[in-house]
C-alpha positions as CSV (number, residue, x, y, z in Angstrom):
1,X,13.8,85.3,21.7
2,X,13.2,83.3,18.7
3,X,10.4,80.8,17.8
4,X,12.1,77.9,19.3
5,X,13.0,79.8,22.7
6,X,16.4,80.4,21.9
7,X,18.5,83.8,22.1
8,X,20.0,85.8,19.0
9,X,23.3,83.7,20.0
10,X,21.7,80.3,20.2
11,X,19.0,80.3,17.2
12,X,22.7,81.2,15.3
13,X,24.4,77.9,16.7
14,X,21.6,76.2,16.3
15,X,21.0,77.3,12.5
16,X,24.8,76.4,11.6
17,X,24.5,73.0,13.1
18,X,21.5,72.4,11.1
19,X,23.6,73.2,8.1
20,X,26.2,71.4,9.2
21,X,24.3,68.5,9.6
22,X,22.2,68.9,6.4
23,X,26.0,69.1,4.0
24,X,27.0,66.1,6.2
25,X,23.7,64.1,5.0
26,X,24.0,65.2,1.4
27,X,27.9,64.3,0.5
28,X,29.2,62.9,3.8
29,X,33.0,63.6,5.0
30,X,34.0,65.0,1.6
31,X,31.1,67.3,1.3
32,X,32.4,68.9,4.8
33,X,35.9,69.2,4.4
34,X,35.5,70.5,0.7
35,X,33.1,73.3,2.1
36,X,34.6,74.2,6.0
37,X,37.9,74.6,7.3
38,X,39.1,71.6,8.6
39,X,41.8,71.0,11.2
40,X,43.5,67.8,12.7
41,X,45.6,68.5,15.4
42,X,48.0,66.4,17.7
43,X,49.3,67.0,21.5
44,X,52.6,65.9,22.3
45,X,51.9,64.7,25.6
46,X,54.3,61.9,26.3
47,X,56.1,63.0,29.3
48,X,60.1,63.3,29.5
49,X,62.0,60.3,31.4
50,X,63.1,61.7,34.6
51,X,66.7,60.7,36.2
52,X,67.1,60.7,39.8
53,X,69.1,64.5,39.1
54,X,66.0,66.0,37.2
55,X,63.5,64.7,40.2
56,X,65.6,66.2,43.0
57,X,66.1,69.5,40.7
58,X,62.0,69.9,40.2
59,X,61.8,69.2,43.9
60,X,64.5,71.6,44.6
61,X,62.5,74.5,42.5
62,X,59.9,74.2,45.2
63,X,61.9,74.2,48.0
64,X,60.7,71.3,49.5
65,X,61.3,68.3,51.3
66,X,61.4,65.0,50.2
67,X,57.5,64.6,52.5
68,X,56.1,67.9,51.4
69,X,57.2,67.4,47.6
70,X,55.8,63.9,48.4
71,X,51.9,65.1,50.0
72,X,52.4,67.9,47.2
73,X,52.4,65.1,44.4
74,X,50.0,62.6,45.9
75,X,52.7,60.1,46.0
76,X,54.5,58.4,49.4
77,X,57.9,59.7,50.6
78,X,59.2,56.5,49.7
79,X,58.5,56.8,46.2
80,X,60.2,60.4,45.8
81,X,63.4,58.5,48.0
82,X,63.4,55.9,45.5
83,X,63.2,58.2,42.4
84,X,66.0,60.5,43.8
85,X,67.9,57.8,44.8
86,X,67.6,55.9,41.2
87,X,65.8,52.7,42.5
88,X,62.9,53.4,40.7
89,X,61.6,56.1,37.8
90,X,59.0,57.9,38.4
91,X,54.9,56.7,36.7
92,X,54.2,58.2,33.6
93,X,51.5,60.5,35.5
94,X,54.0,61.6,38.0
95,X,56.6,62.2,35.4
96,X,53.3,64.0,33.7
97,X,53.3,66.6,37.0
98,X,57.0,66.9,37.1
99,X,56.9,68.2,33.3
100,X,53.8,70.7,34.7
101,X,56.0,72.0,37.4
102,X,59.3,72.4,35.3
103,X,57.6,74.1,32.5
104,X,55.6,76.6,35.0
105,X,57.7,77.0,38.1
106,X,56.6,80.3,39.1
107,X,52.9,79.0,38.9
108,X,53.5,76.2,41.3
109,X,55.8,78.0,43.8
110,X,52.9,80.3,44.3
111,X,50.6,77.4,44.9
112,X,52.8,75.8,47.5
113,X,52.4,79.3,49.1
114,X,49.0,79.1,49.0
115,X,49.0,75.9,50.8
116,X,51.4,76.3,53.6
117,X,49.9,76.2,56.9
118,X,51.7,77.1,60.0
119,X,52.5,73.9,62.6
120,X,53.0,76.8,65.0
121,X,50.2,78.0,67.2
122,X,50.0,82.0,66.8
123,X,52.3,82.4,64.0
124,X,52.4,82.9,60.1
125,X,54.6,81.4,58.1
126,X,58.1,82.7,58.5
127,X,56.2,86.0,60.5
128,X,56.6,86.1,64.6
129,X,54.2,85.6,67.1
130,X,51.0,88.1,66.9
């Protein structure tokens, strides 16, 4: 442990900040950049506009019905009807979970897994009666 308390690891963060800070206060933003590696960075994150087609095809990579794919979402039943049906588009945060799903299908077909529960007394899911 060091003086201040801290381990190997955090007397070492601690002493670049403290650097860091000190080059800020002597030349400001140029100082940094002209000394460390500076990055800027976008995310593309505008969802894709889904058609009525792509919702029912997301839906259909689950396997699931219009109410399941509905609870699954957090949306109503009606909403997924209206999307399939074309009466309305999908929110930009839905369309947001319908780009998750598309892009990792596998991932989410093992979730639904994970959260099917059997409405029949003394079975599992697609098993027989123990």
């Amino acid at each position: 442990m060091s003086k201040r308390g801290l381990s190997a690891n955090g007397s070492e963060i601690v002493e670049a900040l403290t650097e860091f800070h000190e080059t800020l206060k002597a030349g400001g933003s140029d100082a940094v950049t002209k000394r460390y590696t500076v990055r800027t960075v976008e995310l593309d994150l505008d969802p894709r506009c889904y058609t009525s087609e792509d919702v029912k095809k997301v839906r259909d990579l689950l396997g699931l019905s219009q109410a399941l794919f509905a609870r699954f979402l957090g949306v109503t039943v009606q909403a997924v009807r209206s999307w399939e049906n074309g009466g309305q588009k999908p929110c930009d945060m839905a369309c947001r979970f319908l780009d998750e799903i598309s892009l990792r299908p596998a991932a989410f077909q093992q979730r639904v897994k994970e959260v099917l529960v059997s409405k029949t007394k003394g079975r599992e899911p697609g098993g027989s009666a123990s």
